[in-house]
N, C-alpha and C positions, 0 to 999 in steps of 0.2 A: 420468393423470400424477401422481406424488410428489413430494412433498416434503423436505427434509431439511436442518436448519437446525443449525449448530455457534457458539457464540461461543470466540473464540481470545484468552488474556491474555496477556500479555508486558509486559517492561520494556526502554525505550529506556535508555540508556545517555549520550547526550551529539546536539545536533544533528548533522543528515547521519548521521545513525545507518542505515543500511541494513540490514534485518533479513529475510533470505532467506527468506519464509514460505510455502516452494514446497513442502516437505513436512511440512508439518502441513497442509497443504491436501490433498495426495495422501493421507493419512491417512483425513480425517475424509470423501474420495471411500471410498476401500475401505471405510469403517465402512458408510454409506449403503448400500453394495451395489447401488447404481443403475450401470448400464452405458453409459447414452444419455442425451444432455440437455443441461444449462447449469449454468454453476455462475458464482456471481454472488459477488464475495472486496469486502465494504462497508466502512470505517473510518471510527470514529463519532466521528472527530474533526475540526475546523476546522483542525487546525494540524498537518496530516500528510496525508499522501498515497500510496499502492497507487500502481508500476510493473511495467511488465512490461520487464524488463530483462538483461544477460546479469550472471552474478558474475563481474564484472574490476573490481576497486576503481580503477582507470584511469578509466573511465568512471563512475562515481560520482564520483567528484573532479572530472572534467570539468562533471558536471553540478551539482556541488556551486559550482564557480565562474563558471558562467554563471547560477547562480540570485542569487549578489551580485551581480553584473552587472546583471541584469534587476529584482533587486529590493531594493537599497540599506538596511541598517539608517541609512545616516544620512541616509537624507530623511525631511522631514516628511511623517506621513501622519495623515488625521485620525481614525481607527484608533487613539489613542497610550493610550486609560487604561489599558492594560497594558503598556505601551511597545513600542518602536517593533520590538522582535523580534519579539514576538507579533502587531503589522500584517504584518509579510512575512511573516510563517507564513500568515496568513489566505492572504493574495495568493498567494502560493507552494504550497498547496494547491488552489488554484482553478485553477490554472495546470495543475498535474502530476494534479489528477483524485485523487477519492476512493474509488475503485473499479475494478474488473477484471471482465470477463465471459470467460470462456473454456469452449468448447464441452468436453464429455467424449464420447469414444468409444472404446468398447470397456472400459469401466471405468478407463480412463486419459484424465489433463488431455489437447488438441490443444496442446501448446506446441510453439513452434521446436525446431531445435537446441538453439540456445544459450539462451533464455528461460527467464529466474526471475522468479516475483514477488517483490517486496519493497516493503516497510512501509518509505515512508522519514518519520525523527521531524523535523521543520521548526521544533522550539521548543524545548523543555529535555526532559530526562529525566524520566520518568513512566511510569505505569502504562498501558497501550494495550491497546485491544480492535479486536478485526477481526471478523465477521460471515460465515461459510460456508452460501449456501445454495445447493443443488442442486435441479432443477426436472429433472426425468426418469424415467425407467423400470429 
């Protein structure tokens, strides 16, 4: 079995930032040249979060407003010496998962139909890293 390891940099833009990073992952698949395997998509951040989701900003908004819902900037949390955005990002990340596994076959992602991954930013705008690595033949 192979290995093959990519880091991915980007910049988020504002929170609920959704950042489609389905083809620079199919990318650095073809660069690999592995046909068969797993490929593991990690963000090495607390306050962000890797889905696997379709692009309709419909649902990003949906999901953007059941995350206030579910996780209030204005409750107290004791999280706060960064303030209380940066607690729900934590939370909100733990929630929505920091990572994706999805099988390759045939030198191509197993995605749905409609399935994209995306980097969604849960805090303020910054420099983001994502983690490609493939585990196959």
């Amino acid at each position: 079995m192979a290995f093959y390891r990519k880091m991915l940099t980007f910049k988020t833009e504002k929170i609920y930032d959704f950042i489609d990073v389905t083809d620079e992952i199919e990318e650095t698949v073809k660069y690999s040249e592995m046909e068969n395997g797993i490929v593991s998509v990690n963000t090495l951040h607390n306050t962000a979060a890797l889905i696997l989701q379709e692009a309709d900003e419909t649902i990003h908004h949906d999901m953007q407003h059941s995350l206030e819902r579910l996780f209030p900037a204005s409750e107290k949390h004791e999280h706060d010496y960064e303030g209380q955005l940066n607690a729900t990002a934590h939370l909100k990340s733990n929630f929505l998962g920091s990572f994706v596994t999805i099988p390759l076959t045939g030198g191509k992602l197993e995605l749905g139909t409609w399935q994209r991954v995306f980097f969604v930013e849960l805090f303020e705008p910054r420099t983001r890293k994502i983690v490609v690595t493939i585990a196959g033949e």
